[in-house]
C-alpha positions in Angstrom: 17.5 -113.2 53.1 16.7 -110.1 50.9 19.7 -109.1 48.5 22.3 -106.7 50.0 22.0 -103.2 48.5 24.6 -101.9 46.1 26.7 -99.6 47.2 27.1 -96.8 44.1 31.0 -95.4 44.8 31.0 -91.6 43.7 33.4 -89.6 41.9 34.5 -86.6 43.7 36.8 -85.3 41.8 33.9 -85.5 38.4 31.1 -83.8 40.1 33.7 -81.1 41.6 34.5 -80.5 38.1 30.7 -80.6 36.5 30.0 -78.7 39.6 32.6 -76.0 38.7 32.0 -75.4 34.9 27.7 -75.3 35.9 28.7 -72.7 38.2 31.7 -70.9 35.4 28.4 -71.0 32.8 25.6 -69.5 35.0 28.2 -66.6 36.1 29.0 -65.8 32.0 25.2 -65.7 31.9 24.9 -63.4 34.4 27.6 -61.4 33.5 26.1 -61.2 29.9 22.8 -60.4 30.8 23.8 -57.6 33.2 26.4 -56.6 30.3 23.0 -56.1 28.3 20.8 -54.2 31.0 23.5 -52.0 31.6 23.8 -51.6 27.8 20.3 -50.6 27.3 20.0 -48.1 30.2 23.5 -46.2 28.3 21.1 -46.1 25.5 18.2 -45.0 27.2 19.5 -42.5 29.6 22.7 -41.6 27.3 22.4 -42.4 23.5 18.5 -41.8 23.3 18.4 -39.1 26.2 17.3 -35.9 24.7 15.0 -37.9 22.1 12.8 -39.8 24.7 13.0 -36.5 26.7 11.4 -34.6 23.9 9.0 -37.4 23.6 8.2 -36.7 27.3 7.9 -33.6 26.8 5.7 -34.1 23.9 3.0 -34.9 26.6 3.0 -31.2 27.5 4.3 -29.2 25.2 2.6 -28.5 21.9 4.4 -27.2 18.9 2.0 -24.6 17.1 3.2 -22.9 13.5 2.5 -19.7 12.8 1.8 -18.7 9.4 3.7 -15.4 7.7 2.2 -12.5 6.3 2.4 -12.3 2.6 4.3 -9.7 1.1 2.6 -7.1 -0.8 2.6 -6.0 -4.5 3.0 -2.5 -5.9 3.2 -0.7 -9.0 6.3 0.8 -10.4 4.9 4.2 -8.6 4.6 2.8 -5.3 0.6 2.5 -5.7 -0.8 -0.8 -3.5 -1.9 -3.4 -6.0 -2.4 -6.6 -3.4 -2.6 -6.0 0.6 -3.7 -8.1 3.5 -6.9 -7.5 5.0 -7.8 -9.2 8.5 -10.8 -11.4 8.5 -12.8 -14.3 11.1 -13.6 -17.7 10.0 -15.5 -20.3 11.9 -13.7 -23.5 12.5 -14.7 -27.2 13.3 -13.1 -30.1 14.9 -14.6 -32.7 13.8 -13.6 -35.2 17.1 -14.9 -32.9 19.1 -18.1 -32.8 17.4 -20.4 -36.3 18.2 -23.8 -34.6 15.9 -22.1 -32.7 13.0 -25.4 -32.0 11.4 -27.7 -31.7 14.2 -24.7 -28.7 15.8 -25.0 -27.6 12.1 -28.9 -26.8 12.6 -28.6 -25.4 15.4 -25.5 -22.7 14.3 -28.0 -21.5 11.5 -29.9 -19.8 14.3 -27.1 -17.6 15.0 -25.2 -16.8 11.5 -25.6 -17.2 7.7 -25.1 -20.4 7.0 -26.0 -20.8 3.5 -27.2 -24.8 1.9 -24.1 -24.2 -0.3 -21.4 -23.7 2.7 -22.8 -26.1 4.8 -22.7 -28.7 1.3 -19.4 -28.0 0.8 -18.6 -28.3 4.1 -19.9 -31.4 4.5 -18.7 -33.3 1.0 -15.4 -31.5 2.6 -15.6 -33.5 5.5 -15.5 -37.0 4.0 -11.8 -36.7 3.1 -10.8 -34.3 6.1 -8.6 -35.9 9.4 -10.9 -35.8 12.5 -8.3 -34.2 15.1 -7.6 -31.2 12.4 -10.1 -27.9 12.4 -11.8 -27.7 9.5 -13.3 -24.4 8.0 -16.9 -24.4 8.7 -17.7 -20.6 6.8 -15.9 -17.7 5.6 -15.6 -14.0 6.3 -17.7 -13.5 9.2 -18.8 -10.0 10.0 -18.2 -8.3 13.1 -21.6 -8.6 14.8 -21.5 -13.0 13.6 -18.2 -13.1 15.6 -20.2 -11.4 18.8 -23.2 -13.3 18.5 -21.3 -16.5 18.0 -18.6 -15.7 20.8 -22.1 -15.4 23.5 -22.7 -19.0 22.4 -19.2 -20.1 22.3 -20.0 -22.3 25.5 -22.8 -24.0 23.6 -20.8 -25.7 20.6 -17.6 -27.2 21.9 -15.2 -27.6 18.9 -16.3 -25.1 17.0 -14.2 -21.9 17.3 -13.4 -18.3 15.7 -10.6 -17.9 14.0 -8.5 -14.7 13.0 -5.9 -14.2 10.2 -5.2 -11.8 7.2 -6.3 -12.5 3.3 -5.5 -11.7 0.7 -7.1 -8.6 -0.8 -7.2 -6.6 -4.6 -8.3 -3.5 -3.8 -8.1 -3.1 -7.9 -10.3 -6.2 -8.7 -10.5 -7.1 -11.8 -8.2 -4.2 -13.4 -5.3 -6.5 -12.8 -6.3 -9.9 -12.6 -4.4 -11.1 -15.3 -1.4 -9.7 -14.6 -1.5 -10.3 -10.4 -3.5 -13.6 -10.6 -4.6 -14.6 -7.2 -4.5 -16.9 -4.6 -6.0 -19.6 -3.3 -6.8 -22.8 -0.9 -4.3 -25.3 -0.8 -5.4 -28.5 -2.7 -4.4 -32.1 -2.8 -2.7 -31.3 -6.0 -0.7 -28.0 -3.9 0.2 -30.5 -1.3 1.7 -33.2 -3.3 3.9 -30.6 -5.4 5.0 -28.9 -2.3 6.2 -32.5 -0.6 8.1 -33.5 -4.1 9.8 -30.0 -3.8 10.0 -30.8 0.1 8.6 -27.5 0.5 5.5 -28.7 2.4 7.1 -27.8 6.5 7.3 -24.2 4.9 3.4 -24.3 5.0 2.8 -25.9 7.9 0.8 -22.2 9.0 -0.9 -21.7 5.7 -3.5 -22.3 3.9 -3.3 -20.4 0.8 -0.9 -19.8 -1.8 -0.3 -18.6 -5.3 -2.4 -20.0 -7.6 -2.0 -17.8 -11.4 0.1 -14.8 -12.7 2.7 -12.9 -10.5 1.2 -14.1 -7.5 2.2 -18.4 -8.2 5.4 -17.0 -10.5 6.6 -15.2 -7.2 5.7 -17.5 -4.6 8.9 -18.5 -2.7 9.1 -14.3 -2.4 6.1 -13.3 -1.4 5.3 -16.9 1.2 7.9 -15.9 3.4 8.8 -18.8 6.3 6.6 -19.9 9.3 7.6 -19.7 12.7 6.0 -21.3 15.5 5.0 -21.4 19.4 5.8 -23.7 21.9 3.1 -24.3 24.7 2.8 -26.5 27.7 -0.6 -27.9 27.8 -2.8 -29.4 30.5 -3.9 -33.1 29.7 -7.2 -31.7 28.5 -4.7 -29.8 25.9 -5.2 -26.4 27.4 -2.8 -23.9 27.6 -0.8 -23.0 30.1 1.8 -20.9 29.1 3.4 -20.0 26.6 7.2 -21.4 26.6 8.8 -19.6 23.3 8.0 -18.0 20.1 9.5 -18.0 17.0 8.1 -15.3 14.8 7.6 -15.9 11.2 9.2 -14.3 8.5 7.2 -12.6 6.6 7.1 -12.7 2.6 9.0 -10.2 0.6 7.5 -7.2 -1.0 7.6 -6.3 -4.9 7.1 -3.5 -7.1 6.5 -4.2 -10.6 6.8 -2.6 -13.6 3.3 -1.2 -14.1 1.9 2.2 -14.3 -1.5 1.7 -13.0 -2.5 5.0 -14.3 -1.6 3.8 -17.6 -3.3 0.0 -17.2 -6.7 1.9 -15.9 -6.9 3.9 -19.6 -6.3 1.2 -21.5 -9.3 -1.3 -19.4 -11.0 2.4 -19.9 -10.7 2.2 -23.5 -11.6 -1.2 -24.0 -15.0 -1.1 -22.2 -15.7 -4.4 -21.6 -14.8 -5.3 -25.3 -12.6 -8.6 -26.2 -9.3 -7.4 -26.4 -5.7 -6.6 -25.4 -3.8 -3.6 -24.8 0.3 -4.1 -23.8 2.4 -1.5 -23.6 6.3 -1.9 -23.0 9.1 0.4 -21.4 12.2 0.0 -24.3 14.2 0.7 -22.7 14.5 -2.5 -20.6 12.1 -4.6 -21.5 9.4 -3.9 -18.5 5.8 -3.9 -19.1 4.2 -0.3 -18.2 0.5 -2.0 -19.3 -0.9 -5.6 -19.6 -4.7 -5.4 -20.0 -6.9 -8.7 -20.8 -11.1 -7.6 -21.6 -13.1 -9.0 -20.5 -11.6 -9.8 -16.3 -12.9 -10.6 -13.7 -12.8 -10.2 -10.0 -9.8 -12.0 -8.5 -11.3 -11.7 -4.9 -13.9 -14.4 -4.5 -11.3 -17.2 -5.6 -9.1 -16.0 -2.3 -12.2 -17.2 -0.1 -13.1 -20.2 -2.4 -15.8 -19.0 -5.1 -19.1 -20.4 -5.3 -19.9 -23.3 -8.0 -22.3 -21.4 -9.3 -20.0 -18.6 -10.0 -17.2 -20.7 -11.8 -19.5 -21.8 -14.1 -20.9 -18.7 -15.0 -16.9 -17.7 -15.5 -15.9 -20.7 -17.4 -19.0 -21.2 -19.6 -18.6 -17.3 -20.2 -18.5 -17.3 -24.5 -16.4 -13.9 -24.1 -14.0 -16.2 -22.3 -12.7 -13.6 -19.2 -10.6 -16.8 -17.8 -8.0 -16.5 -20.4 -5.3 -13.6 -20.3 -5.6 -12.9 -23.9 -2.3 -10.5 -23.9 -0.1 -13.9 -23.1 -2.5 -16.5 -24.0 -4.8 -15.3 -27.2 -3.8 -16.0 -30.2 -4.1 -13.8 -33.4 -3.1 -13.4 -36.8 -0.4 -10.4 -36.7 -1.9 -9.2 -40.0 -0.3 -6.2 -41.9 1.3 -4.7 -38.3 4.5 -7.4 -39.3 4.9 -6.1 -42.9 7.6 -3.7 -41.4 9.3 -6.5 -40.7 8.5 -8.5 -44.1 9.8 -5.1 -45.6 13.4 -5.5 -43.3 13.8 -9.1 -44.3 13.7 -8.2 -47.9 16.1 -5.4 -47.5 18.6 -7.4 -45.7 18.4 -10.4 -48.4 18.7 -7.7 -50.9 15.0 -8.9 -52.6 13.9 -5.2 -52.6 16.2 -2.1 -52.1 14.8 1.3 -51.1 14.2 2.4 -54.6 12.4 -0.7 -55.6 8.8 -0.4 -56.9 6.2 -3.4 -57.9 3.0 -2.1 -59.9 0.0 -2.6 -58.2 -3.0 -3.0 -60.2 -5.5 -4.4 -57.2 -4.2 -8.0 -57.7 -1.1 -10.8 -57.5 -1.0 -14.0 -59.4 1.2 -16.9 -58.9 3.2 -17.5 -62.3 1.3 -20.0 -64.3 -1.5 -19.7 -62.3 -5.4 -18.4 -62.7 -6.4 -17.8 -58.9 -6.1 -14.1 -58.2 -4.8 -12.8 -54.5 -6.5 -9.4 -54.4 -5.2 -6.1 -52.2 -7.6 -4.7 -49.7 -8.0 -1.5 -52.0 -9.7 -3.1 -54.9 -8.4 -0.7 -57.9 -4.7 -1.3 -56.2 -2.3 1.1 -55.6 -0.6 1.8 -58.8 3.3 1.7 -58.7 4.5 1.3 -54.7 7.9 1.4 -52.9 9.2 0.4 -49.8 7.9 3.4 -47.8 4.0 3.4 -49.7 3.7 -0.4 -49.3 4.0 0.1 -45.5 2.3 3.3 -45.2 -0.3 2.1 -47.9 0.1 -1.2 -46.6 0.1 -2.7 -50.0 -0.8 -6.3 -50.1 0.5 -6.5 -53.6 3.8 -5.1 -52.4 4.2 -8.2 -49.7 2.5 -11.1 -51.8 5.5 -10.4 -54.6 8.0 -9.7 -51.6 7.4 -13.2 -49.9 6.9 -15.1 -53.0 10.4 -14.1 -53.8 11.9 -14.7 -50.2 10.1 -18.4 -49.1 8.9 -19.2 -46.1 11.5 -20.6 -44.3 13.6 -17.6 -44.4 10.5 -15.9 -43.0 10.2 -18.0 -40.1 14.3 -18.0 -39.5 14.2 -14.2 -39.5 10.6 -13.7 -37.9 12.4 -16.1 -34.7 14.6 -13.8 -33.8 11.9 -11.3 -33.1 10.2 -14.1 -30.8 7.8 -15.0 -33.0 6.8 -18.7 -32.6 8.0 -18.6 -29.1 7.6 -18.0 -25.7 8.8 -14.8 -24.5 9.9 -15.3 -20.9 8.2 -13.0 -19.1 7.6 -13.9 -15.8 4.1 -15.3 -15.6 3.3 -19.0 -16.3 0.3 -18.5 -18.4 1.6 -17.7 -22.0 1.5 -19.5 -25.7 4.4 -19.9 -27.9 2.3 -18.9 -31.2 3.2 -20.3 -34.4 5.5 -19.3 -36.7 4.6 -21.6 -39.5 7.7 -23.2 -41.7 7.8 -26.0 -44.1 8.9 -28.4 -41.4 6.6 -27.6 -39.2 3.1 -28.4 -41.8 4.6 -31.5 -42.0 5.2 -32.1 -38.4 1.7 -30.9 -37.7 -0.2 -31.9 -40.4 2.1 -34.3 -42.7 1.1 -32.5 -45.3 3.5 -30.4 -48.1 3.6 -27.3 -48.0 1.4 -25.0 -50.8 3.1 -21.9 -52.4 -0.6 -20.1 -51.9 1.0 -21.2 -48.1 3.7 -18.8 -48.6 1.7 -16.1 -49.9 -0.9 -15.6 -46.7 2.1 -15.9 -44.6 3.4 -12.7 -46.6 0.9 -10.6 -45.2 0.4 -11.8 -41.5 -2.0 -14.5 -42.2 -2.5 -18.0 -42.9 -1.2 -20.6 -40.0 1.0 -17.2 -38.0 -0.5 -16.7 -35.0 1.1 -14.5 -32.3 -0.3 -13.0 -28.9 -0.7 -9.2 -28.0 2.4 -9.6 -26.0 4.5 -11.1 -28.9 3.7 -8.3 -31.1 4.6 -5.6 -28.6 8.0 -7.1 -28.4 8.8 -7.6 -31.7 7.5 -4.0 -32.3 10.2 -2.7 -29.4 12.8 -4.4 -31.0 12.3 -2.6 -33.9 11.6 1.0 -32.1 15.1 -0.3 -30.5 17.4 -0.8 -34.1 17.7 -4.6 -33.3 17.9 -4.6 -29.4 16.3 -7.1 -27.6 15.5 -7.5 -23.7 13.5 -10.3 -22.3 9.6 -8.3 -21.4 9.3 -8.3 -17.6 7.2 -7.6 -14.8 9.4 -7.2 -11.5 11.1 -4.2 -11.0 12.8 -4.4 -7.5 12.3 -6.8 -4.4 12.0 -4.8 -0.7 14.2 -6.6 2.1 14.4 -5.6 5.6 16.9 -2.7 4.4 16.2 -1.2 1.0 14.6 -1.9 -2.7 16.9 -4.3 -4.6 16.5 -3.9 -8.5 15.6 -7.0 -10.6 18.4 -7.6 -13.1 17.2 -6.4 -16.7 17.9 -9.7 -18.9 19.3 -8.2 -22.3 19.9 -10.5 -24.9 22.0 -10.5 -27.8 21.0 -7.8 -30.6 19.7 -8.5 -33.9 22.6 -7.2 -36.1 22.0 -6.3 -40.1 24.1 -6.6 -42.6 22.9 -2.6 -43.4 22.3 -1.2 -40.1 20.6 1.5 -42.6 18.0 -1.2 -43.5 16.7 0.1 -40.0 16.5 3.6 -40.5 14.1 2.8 -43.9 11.9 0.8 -41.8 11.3 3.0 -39.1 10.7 5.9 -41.0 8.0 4.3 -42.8 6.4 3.8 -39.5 6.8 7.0 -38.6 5.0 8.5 -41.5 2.3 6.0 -41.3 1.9 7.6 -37.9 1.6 11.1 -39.7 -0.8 9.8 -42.2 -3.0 8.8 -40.3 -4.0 9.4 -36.3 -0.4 11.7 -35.3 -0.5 14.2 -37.8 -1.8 16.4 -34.9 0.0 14.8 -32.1 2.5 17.0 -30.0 5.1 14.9 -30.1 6.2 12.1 -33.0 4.7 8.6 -33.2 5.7 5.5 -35.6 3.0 2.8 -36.0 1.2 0.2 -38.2 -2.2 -1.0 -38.2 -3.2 -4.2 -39.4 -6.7 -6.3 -40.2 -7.0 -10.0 -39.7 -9.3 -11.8 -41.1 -11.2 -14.3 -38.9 -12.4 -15.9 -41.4 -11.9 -16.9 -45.4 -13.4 -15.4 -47.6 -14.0 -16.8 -51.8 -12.3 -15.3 -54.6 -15.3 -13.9 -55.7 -16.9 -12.8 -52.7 -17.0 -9.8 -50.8 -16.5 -9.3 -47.3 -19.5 -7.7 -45.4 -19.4 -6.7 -41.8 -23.2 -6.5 -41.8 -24.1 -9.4 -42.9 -21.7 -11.4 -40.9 -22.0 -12.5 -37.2 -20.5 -10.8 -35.1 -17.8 -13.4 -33.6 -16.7 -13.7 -37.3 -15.5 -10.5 -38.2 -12.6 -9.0 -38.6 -10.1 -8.5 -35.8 -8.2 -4.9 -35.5 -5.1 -4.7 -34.8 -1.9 -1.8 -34.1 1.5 -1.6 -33.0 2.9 1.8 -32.9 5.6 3.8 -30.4 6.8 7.2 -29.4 8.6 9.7 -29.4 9.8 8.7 -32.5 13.6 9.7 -32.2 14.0 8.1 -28.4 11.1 5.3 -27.5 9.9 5.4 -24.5 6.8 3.3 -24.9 5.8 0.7 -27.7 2.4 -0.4 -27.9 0.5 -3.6 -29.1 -3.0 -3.3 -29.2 -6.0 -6.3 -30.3 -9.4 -5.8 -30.5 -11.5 -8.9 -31.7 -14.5 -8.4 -34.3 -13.8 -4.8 -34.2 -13.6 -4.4 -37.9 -10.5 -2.2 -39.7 -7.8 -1.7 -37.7 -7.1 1.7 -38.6 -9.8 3.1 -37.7 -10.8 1.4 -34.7 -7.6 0.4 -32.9 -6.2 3.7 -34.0 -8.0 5.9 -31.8 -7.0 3.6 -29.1 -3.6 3.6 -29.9 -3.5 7.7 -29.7 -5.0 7.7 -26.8 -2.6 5.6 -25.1 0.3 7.6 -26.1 -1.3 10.5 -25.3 -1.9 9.4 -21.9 1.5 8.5 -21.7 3.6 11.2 -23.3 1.2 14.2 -22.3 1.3 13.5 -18.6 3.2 15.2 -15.9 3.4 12.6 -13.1 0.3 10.8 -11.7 -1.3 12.4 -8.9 -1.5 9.6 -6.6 -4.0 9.5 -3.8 -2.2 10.1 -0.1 -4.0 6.2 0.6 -2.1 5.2 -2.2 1.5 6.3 -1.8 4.1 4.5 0.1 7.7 5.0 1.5 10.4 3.1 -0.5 12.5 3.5 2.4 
């Protein structure tokens, strides 16, 4: 008999139970997973609905900036110193392109396209996104944008572009002062994204690159607006959907007379030198000349390499802006001031006369500092050692005083320092102290030191734009204002004045000690180039030595080269009783400052004092309204 089969007895009750929390635990599943799908579509179709509906958008709509006009620059008088001329430019894709060279061939048979564009274009092209336009050439005439708009249909991704540039209808009369612009660079970028100014450019490719233009960006940029488009999905437009206009950049008048800036590049001719003139009555600059210049106008397209070199290996050196960035010995034009400090220590007094017998020696000592008139002046005061300008006078004056109280006093005139104006190209000078040798050199400092220093020589070394302010302090008794070139801003309504920054006046213990000074300037004036002049003048002239020369040598224009020679030099103002202008004038290797930089200097003021009002040119005036 085959064994009976077990019979398994099964608990109802056990699998009802199993049954029921099997069940209990796939409905919380359920109910937690539908808990989560309905979660996410909140998020998508609530939360995250306008975001993934601008994404969708995004497909059809394209978001295109539009770059501002730049504001524009005149001169005090309204005259138009930097406009905006319209201009074409041929621009590449490079995705859209499959045989960059081969197209590039082929586009030579329709416009200039010089070897150096289309190399620069190239070595461009390494570092250049694909999907972006890239600028193929500049400045295409009228009849290269007709010939190339025939054969649009033969070079797809190549296209004309229009826009303005920048243009300097005065080219290089003001390229100093204006600066110019130019292409955005790597360098640009990253300092615009640290400053997160970078969206503001989105439209642009150019910006201020030196002098009023890069001080004055964020005024003259103005803000981008933009267009929205809806696009096919080959990316052509369809429509237009809305437009944002730009704003466009803020124009400024400066301080310059251009009429005045074109006598004194007139009366340079091309020669290495500086000419500034200053208003004193608020510290504006009416003049800022820098020979040799340059014109600022290629750089706005990108200048050739060739070119740039020529510039920068130039020996006369018309890259640098001599009036902020040369540096000079002041010479004898800051023995007016030596001649203050000594009356205000109580050194000298008015009456106070040194013997000059053509020399000065250190007590105890052989070496012999000689006066430019070799037989010397005999006895000198205050008022013959400026108008004479003894050396004698100054070597005894200084060796009394010590240098550090020079350089404490000479400060306060802005000697050593930067003087604020609103330009970012300028050098502090030096104003030489014991400290400072050592600092510089670690070396002690020499009483023979203290001596050059006396007379504007030695380690002093000041720009043109120093000495014109240190000159307007003293036309102005001790008053000081910060030299500047923006005169008013022009909003949407009217001119806004730029705030005249006036500093804290020099104050004497003998306001008197001005008067002394000043006259001694004024009959320096009379001696010399104003005797004549229809109106009064104060000045001093001044000769700095390039080089040394021995104790027992003579100095000999001939025979020395011309870079070597002496540089002239002159400060002077009128009218005498109420300043109006003050001028600082440098010529380098011109010889004696008298009688080269003096003629300049009268004809300056004369252009200034004798004049009417410019006749400006009905291109050239503007309404201020």
């Amino acid at each position: 008999m085959s064994p009976r089969k077990r019979i398994t007895m099964h608990d109802h009750a056990a699998e009802a139970s199993l049954f029921k929390r099997r069940a209990l635990f796939t409905f919380c599943c359920v109910v937690v997973l539908l808990s989560v799908l309905v979660a996410n579509l909140h998020h998508l179709q609530v939360t995250s609905f306008s975001d993934y509906a601008t994404r969708s958008n995004e497909n059809r709509i394209r978001v295109v900036p539009v770059a501002p006009s730049r504001g524009l620059i005149y001169d005090r008088n309204g005259v138009l110193l930097a406009e905006n001329q319209p201009f074409y430019s041929l621009e590449l894709i490079p995705e859209k392109v499959k045989d960059i060279p081969a197209v590039l061939d082929e586009l030579q048979g329709l416009i200039s396209l010089s070897e150096e564009e289309r190399d620069t274009f190239l070595e461009a092209l390494k570092f250049h996104r694909r999907f972006k336009p890239l600028t193929l050439k500049n400045r295409l005439t009228e009849e290269e944008v007709a010939i190339f708009s025939v054969n649009q249909h033969r070079f797809p991704g190549i296209q004309v572009e229009a826009g303005l540039k920048r243009h300097y209808p005065h080219a290089e009369l003001l390229t100093h002062v204006l600066g110019h612009v130019g292409k955005i660079n790597t360098k640009d970028r990253q300092a615009l994204e640290r400053s997160d100014q970078w969206q503001n450019y989105a439209a642009t490719k150019d910006m201020g690159k030196q002098g009023v233009e890069k001080f004055y960006e964020s005024l003259l940029h103005g803000a981008p607006g933009h267009l929205e488009e809806e696009v096919n999905n080959r990316g052509r437009t369809i429509r237009v959907l809305k437009q944002v206009p730009p704003e466009p950049g803020q124009d400024i008048y400066l301080t310059l007379d251009i009429g005045l800036q074109k006598k004194a590049m007139e009366l340079l001719a091309g020669k290495r030198g500086s000419i500034v003139a200053i208003d004193p009555s608020d510290g504006g600059v009416l003049a800022m000349v820098s020979s040799p210049s340059y014109d600022p106008n290629p750089f706005v397209y990108g200048i050739s390499g060739k070119a740039y070199s020529d510039l920068l290996n130039d020996r006369s050196r018309p890259l640098i802006n001599r009036a902020t960035q040369g540096l000079y010995s002041p010479a004898s034009t800051i023995k007016p001031h030596m001649a203050l400090l000594g009356l205000e220590l109580n050194a000298i007094s008015e009456k106070t006369r040194v013997w000059d017998p053509g020399f000065w020696q250190i007590p105890g000592v052989e070496r012999k500092y000689r006066d430019w008139k070799k037989w010397g002046h005999g006895w000198v005061d205050v008022y013959h050692a400026i108008t004479e300008s003894c050396d004698i006078f100054f070597y005894d004056l200084v060796y009394k005083i010590g240098v550090d109280e020079v350089s404490s006093f000479m400060e306060q005139f802005g000697f050593g320092q930067s003087s604020g104006i609103d330009l970012f190209e300028e050098s502090a000078g030096i104003m030489p102290s014991k400290d400072w040798k050592r600092m510089r050199y670690n070396q002690p400092w020499y009483i023979g030191d203290t001596i050059s220093v006396g007379i504007g020589q030695g380690y002093w070394t000041t720009t043109p734009l120093q000495l014109a302010n240190a000159a307007t302090i003293m036309a102005n008794h001790g008053k000081r204002f910060t030299p500047h070139l923006l005169k008013s801003i022009k909003d949407s309504t009217a001119l806004i004045n730029n705030p005249v920054d006036e500093q804290p006046p020099i104050a004497l213990r003998n306001a008197r000690n001005w008067d002394i000074i000043n006259e001694a300037m004024r009959q320096t004036a009379m001696k010399s180039r104003f005797a004549d002049a229809p109106y009064t003048a104060a000045m001093k002239t001044g000769t700095a030595q390039v080089y040394s020369v021995a104790q027992d040598e003579k100095y000999d224009a001939a025979k020395v080269e011309e870079h070597l020679r002496d540089n002239a030099l002159v400060v002077a103002y009128a009218p005498f009783e109420h300043p109006k202008i003050v001028l600082a004038i440098v010529m380098e290797n011109a010889g004696w400052g008298g009688q080269n930089a003096g003629p300049v200097a009268r004809a300056m003021l004369d252009e200034f004092m004798l004049r009417d009002k410019w006749e400006l040119k009905p291109s050239e005036k503007v309404s201020h309204e």
